[in-house]
C-alpha positions, 0 to 999 in steps of 0.5 A, spaced: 332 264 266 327 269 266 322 264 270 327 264 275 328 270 277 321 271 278 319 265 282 326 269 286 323 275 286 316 271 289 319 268 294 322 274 297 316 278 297 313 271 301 319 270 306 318 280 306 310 279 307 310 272 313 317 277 317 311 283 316 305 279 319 309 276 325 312 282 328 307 285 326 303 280 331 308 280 336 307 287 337 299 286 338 300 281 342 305 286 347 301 292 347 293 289 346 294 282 349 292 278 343 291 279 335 286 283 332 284 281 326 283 287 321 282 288 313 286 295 314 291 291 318 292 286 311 292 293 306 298 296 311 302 290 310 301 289 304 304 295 302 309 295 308 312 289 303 312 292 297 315 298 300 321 293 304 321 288 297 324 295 293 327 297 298 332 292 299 331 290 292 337 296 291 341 293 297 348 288 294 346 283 300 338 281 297 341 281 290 345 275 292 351 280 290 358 279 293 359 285 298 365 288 299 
């Protein structure tokens, strides 16, 4: 059981990370006209992620929770 709660929480911090690094690509894309690659760029949606994964991880939606 144990196992699958972490492969659960590894799946979403992935699906969190890949939502980040496209937005965060489209929104280069519109203001500089294509990507910039950048190391700080990574650093910045890595912690965006896990900032977003804790936040949600409260939310009765994310859990898997009946709402209502």
């Amino acid at each position: 059981m144990k196992v699958i709660k972490i492969l659960d929480k590894i799946v979403k911090l992935i699906w969190i990370f890949i939502v980040v690094g496209l937005i965060w690509q489209l929104i280069e894309i519109a203001m500089l006209g294509h990507i910039n690659p950048n190391h700080v760029d990574t650093v910045i949606s890595i912690i965006l992620t896990f900032s977003l994964y804790k936040n949600f991880e409260n939310q009765k939606w994310f859990k898997g929770e009946e709402i209502g």
